[in-house]
VOLUM-594665 format. One record per residue (C-alpha): residue in one letter; x, y, z. Coordinates in Angstrom, 3 decimals. Layout:
! VOLUM-594665
(atom 'a',(X,Y,Z))
...
END
This chain:
! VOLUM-594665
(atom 'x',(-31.519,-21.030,39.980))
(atom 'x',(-27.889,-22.576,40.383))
(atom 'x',(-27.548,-23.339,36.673))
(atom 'x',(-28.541,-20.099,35.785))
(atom 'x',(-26.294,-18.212,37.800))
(atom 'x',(-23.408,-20.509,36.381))
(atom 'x',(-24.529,-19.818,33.100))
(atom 'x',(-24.624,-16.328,33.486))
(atom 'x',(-20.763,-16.983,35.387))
(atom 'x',(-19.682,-18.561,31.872))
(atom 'x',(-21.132,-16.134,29.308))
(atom 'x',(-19.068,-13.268,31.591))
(atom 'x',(-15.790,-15.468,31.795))
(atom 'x',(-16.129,-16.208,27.777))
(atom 'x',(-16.862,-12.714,26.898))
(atom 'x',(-13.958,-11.312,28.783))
(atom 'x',(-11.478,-13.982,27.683))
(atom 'x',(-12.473,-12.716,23.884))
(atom 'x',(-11.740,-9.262,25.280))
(atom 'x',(-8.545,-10.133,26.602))
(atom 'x',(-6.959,-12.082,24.015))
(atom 'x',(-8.369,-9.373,21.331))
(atom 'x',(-6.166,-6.838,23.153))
(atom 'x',(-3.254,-9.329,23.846))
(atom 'x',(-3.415,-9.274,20.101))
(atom 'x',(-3.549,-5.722,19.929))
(atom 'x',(-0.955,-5.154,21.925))
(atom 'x',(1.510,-7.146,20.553))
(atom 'x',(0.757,-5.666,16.962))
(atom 'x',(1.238,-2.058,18.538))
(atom 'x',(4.054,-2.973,19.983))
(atom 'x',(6.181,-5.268,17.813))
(atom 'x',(5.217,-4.250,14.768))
(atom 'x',(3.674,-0.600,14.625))
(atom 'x',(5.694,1.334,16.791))
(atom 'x',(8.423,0.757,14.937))
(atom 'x',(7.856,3.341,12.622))
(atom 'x',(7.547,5.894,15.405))
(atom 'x',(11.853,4.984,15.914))
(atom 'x',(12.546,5.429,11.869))
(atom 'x',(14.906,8.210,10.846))
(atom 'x',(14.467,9.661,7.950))
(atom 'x',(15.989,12.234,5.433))
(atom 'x',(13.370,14.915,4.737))
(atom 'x',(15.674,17.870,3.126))
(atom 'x',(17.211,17.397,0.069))
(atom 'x',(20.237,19.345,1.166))
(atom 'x',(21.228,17.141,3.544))
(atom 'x',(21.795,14.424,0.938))
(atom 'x',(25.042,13.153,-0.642))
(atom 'x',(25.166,13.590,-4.196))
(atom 'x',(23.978,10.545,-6.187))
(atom 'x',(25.303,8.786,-9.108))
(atom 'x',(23.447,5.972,-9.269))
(atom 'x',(20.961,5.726,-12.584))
(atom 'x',(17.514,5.396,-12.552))
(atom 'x',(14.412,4.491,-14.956))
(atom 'x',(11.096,5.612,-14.128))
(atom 'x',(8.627,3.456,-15.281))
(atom 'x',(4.539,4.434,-15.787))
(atom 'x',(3.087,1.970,-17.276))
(atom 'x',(-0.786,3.732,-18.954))
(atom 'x',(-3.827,2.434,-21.095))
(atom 'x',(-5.786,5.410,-22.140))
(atom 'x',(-4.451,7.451,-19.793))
(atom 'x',(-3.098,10.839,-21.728))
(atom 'x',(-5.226,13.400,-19.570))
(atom 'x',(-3.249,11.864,-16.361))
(atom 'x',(-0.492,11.893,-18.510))
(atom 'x',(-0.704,15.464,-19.451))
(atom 'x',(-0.156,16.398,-15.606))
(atom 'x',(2.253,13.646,-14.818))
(atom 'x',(5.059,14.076,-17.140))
(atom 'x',(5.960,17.401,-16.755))
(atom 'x',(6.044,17.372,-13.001))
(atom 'x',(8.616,13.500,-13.663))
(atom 'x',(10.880,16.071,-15.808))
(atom 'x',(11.273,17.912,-13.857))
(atom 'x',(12.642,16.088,-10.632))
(atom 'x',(16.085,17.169,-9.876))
(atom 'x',(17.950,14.534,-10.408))
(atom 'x',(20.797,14.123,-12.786))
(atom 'x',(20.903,10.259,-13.520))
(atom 'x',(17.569,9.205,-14.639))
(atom 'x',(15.590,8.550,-17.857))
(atom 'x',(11.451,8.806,-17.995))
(atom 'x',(9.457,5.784,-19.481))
(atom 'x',(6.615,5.908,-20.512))
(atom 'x',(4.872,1.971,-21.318))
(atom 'x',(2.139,2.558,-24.145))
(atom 'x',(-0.222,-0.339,-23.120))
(atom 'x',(-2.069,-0.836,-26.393))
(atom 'x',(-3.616,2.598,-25.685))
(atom 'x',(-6.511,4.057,-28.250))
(atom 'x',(-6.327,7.541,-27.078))
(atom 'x',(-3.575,8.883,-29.010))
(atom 'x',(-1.136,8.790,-26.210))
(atom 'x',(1.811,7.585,-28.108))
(atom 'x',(1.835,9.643,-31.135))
(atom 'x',(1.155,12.865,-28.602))
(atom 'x',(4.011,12.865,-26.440))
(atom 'x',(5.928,10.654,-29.021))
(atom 'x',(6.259,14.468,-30.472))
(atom 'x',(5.971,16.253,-28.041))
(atom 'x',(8.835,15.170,-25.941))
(atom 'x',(10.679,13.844,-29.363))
(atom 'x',(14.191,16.698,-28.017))
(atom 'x',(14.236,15.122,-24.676))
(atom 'x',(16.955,12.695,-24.558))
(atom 'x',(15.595,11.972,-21.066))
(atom 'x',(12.009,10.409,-22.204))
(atom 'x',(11.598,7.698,-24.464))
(atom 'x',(7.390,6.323,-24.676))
(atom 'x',(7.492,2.267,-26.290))
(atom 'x',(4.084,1.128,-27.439))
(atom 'x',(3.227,-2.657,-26.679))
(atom 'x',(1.496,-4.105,-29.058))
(atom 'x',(1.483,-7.807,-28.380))
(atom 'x',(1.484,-10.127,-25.273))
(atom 'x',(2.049,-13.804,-24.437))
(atom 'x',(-1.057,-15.809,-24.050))
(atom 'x',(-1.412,-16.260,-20.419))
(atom 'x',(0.136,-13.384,-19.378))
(atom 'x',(-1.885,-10.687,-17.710))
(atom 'x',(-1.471,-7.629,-19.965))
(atom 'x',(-0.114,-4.935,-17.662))
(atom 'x',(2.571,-7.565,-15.971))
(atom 'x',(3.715,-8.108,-20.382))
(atom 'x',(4.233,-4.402,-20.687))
(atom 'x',(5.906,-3.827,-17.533))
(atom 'x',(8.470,-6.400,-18.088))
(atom 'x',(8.949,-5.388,-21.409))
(atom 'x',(9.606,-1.668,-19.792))
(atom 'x',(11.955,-3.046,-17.806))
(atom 'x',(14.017,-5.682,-20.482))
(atom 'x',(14.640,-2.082,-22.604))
(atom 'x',(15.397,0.451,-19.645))
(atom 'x',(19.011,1.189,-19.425))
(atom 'x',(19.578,1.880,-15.757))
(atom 'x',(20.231,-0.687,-12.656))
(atom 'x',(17.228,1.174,-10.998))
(atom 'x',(13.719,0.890,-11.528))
(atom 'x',(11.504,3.604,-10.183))
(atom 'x',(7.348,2.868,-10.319))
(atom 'x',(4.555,4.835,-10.506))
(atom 'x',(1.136,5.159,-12.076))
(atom 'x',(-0.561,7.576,-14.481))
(atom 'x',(-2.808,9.100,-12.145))
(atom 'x',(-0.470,10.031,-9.671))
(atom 'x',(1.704,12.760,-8.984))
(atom 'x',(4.941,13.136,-6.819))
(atom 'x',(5.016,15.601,-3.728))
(atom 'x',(8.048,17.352,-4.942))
(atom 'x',(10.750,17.543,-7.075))
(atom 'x',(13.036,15.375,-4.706))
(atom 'x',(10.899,12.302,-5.014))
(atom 'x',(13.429,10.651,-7.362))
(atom 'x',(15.931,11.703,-4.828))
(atom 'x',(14.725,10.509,-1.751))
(atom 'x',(13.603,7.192,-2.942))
(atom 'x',(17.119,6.236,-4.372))
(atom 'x',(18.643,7.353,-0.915))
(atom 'x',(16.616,5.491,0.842))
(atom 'x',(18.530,2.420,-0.855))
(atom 'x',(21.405,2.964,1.387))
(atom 'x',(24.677,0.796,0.550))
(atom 'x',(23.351,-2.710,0.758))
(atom 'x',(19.551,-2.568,0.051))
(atom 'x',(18.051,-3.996,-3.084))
(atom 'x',(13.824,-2.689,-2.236))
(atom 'x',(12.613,0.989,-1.837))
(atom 'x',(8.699,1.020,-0.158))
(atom 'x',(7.756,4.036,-0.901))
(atom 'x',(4.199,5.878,0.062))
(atom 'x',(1.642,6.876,-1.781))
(atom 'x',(-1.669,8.936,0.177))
(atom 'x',(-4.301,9.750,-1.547))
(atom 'x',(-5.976,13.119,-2.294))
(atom 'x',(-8.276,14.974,-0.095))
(atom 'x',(-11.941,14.808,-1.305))
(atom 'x',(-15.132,15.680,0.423))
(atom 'x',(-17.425,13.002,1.897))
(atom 'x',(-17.329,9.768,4.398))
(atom 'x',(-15.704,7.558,1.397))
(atom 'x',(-12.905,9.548,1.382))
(atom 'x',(-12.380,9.424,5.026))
(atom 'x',(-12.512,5.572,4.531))
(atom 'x',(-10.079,5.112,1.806))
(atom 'x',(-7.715,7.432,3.362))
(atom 'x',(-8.033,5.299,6.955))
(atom 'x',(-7.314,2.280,4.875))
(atom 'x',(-4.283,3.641,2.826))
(atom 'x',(-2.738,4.484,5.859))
(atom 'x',(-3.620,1.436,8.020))
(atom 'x',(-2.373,-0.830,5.197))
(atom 'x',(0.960,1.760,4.926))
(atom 'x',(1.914,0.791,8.537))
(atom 'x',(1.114,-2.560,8.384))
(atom 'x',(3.875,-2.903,4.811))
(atom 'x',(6.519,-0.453,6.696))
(atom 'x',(6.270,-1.822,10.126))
(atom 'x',(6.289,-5.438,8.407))
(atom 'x',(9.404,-4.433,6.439))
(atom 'x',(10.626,-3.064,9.214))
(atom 'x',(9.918,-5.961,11.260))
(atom 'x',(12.016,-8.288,8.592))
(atom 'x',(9.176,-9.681,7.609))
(atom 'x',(8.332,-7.952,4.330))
(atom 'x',(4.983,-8.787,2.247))
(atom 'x',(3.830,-6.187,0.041))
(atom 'x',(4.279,-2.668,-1.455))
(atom 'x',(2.435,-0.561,-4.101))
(atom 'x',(3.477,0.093,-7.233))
(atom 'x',(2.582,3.658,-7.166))
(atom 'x',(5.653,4.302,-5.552))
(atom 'x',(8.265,1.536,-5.806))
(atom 'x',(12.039,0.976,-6.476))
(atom 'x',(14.083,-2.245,-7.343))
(atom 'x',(16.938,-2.896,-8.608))
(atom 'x',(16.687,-4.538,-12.113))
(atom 'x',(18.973,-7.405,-11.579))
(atom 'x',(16.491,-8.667,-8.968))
(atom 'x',(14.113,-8.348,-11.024))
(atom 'x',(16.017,-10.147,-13.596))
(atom 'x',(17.357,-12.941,-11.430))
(atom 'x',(13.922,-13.897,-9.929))
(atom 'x',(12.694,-14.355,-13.411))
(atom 'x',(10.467,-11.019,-13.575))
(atom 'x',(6.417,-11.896,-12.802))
(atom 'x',(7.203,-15.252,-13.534))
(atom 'x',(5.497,-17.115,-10.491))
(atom 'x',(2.209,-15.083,-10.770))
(atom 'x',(2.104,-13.617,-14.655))
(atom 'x',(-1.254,-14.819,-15.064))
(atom 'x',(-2.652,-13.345,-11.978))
(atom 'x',(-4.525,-9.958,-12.386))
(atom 'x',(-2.800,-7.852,-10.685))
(atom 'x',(0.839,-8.476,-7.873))
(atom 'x',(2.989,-6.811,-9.882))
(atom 'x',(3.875,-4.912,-6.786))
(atom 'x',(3.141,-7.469,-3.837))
(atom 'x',(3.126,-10.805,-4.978))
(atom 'x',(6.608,-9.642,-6.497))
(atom 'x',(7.922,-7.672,-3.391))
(atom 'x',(6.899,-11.032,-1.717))
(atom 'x',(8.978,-13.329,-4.118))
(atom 'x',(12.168,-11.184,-3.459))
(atom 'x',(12.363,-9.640,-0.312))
(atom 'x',(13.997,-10.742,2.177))
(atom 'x',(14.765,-9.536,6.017))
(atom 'x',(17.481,-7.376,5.643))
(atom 'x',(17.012,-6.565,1.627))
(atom 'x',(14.219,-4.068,1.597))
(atom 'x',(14.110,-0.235,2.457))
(atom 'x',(11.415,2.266,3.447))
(atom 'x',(11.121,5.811,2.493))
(atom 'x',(7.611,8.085,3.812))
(atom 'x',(9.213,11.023,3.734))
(atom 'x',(6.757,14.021,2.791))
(atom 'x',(8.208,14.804,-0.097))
(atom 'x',(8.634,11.439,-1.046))
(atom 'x',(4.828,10.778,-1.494))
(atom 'x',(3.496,10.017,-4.476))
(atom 'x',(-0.269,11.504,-4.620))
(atom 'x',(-3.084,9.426,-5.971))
(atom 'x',(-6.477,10.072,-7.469))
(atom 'x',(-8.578,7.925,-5.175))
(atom 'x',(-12.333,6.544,-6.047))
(atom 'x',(-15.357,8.560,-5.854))
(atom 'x',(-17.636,5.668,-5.814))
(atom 'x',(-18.618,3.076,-3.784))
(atom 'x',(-19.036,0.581,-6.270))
(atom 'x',(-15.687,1.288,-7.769))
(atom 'x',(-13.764,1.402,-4.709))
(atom 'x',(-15.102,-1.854,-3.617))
(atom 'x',(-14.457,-3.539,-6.716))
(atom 'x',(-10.923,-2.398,-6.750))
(atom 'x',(-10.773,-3.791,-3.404))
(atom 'x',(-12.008,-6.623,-4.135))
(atom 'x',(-9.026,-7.243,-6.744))
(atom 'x',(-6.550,-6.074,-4.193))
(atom 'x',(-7.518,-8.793,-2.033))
(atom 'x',(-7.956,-11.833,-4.401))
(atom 'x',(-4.028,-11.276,-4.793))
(atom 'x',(-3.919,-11.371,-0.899))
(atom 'x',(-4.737,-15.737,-1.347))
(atom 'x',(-1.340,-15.562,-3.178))
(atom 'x',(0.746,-14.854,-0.107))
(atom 'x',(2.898,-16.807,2.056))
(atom 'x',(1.346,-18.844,4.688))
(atom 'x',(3.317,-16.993,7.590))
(atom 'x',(2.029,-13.374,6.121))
(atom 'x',(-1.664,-14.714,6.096))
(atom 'x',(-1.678,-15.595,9.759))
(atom 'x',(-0.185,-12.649,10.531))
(atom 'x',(-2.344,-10.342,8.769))
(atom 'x',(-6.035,-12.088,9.590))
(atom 'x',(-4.732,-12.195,13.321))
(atom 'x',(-4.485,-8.786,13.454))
(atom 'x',(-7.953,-8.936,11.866))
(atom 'x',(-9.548,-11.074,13.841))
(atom 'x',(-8.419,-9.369,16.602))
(atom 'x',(-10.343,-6.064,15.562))
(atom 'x',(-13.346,-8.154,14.998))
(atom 'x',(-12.938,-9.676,18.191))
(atom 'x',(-12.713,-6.884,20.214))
(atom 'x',(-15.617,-4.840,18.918))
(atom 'x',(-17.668,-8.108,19.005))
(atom 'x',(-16.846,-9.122,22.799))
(atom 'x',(-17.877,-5.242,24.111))
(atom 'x',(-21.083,-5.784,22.260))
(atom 'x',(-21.505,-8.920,24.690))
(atom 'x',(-20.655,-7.509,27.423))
(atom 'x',(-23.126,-4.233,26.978))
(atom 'x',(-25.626,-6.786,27.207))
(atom 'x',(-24.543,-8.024,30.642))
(atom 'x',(-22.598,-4.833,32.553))
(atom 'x',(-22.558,-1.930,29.885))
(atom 'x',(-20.669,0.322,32.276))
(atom 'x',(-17.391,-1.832,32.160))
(atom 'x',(-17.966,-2.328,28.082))
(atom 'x',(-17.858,1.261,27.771))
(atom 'x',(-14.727,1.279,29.796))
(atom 'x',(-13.111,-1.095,27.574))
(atom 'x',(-14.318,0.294,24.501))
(atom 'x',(-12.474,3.923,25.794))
(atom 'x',(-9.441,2.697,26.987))
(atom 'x',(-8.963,0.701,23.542))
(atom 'x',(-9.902,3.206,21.609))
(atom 'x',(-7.917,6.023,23.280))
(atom 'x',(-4.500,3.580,22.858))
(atom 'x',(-5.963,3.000,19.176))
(atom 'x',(-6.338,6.651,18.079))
(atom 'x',(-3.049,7.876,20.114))
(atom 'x',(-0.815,5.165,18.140))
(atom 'x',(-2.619,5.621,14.834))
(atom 'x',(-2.438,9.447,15.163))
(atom 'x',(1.257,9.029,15.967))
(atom 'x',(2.167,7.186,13.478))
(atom 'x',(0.144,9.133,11.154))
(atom 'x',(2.422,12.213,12.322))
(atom 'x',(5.049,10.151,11.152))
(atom 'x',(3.886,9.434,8.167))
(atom 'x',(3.846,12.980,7.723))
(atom 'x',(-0.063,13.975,8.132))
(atom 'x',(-1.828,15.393,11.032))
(atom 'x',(-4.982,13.775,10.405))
(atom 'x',(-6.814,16.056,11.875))
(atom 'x',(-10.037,13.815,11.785))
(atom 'x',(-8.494,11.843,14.940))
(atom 'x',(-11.530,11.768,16.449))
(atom 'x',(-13.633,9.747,13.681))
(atom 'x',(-10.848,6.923,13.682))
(atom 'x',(-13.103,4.726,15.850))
(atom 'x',(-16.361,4.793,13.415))
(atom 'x',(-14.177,5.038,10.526))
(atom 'x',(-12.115,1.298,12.331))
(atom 'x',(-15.769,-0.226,12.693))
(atom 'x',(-17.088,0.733,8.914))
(atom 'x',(-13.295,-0.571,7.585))
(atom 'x',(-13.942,-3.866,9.080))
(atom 'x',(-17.559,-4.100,8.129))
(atom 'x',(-15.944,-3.631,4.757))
(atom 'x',(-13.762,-5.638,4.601))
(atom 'x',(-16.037,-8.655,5.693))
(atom 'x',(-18.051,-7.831,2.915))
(atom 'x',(-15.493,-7.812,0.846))
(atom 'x',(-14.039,-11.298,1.974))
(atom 'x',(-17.003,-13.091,1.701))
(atom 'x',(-18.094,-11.472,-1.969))
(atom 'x',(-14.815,-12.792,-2.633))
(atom 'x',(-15.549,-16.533,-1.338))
(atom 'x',(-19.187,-16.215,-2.935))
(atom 'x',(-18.117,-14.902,-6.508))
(atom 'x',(-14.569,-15.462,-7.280))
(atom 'x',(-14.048,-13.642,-10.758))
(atom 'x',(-12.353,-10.531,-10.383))
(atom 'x',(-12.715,-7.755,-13.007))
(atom 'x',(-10.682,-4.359,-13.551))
(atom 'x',(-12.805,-2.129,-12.755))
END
């Protein structure tokens, strides 16, 4: 009878010590790292901005992508700001896209659309055409985004290049993605924004990882001086955060989330696609520095550790797992729902961000061990 009851004493002691160290964890992501956001000042009105001089290139780099391209353009020409040009990267495309806006946009001395042809053997295609985009801009400023996005407003341009300030060299900017029906959505909208505060509060943090291309700025000379994609050209995909994590630095990078400096995506409307396009997201994830991995798969392991001590404990004294499960969650969706404000979005769906956490981590355990189980990573 002893030993039982001292077994029983153990199993309690053990499951609680997970529970406490998950939210020591917790806690010190919240509030080291996440709340910083909450403390950011940002410019939201154009008018309150000092005229700019500095010159920009936006870069899009598209395969096959002249539909996207129909709606993007147009709404990139007409940003109101004086010093840029508008570049469009022609990667090998079959769709026409180069002869169509070739002539249509042939009196705008702002565009200019190169078609890439070739590539170096070894070097992953879209990396080739990027740099090649950037060798034959003409501005100090490179602006990114993709074909199937589109900017919140007119003063994206604008906003981005303030948030440069005087001595920074990196832009992060943010990019949501659009509002569709159905629990998928839900999830890939949780996870853009949980991996948005993780890169600003990082950044923020001096400790800067990652961005996304969709909404980027650098300055070409450290692009230049770091020898372009050089340390990861063959990898599929990094040109945004395996790059952002060969350059920055703790005081070099900038963040802009400013509402109307969004850049909208089209996100995934299946499954299957979503998860393989996670799947590529994270392969380039191995690439990182040592210091960013710990970081990251602490804060992990710490949401795996929580939700995996109160199932314990509902086993043994579900009254006080409940109580855990409520007073973590509450802190949880408060923060989150805070900094989603922030962010500039209600998220009116507060009260889903605890199923939505569980089915994001189920994910991405799937995810992680597809990834150790079959290791080639495709496209799409």
């Amino acid at each position: 009878m002893d030993w039982v009851f001292w077994r029983k004493i153990k199993f309690v002691h053990f499951v609680y010590c997970l529970l406490f160290l998950a939210c020591a964890l917790q806690l010190f992501y919240y509030g080291f790292f996440y709340v910083r956001i909450l403390f950011v000042k940002h410019i939201d009105e154009v008018k309150q901005l000092s005229t700019h001089t500095r010159t920009v290139s936006v870069i899009v780099c598209a395969h096959n992508e002249i539909e996207n391209l129909k709606r993007l353009i147009p709404a990139l020409l007409q940003q109101e700001y004086q010093y840029f040009e508008l570049i469009i990267a022609d990667d090998r495309s079959t769709d026409g896209s180069f002869e169509f806006f070739e002539n249509l946009y042939k009196n705008d001395n702002r565009f200019r659309i190169i078609r890439i042809e070739g590539n170096t053997e070894g070097v992953n295609p879209k990396k080739f055409t990027l740099s090649k985009a950037i060798q034959l801009s003409k501005n100090e400023l490179i602006l990114l985004t993709d074909a199937d996005c589109m900017p919140a407003s007119k003063d994206w341009v604008t906003l981005m290049v303030s948030a440069l300030g005087n001595n920074k060299e990196i832009v992060l900017g943010y990019s949501p993605y659009e509002y569709r029906k159905g629990w998928l959505n839900l999830l890939i909208r949780f996870e853009t924004v949980y991996t948005a505060i993780q890169y600003f509060s990082f950044a923020l943090a001096g400790v800067p990882y990652m961005g996304v291309g969709r909404n980027l700025l650098y300055k070409k000379t450290l692009f230049e001086n770091n020898g372009g994609f050089g340390t990861h050209s063959k990898v599929m995909g990094g040109d945004d955060d395996l790059f952002i994590k060969d350059v920055a630095t703790s005081n070099n990078v900038g963040v802009c989330f400013a509402k109307n400096a969004w850049m909208w995506s089209i996100p995934k409307e299946n499954y299957v696609t979503w998860l393989k396009q996670k799947r590529r997201h994270l392969s380039v994830g191995t690439k990182y520095t040592l210091k960013h991995k710990i970081l990251l798969a602490l804060q992990l392991f710490s949401q795996i550790m929580f939700h995996f001590a109160v199932l314990l404990l509902f086993y043994k004294d579900y009254k006080y797992a409940f109580a855990f499960l409520m007073i973590r969650g509450l802190v949880f969706v408060v923060i989150f729902a805070l900094i989603a404000r922030k962010l500039g979005d209600n998220y009116k769906w507060s009260w889903l961000l605890l199923p939505i956490e569980v089915v994001y981590i189920f994910n991405y355990l799937v995810i992680v061990i597809s990834l150790a189980i079959y290791k080639k990573i495709k496209w799409s």
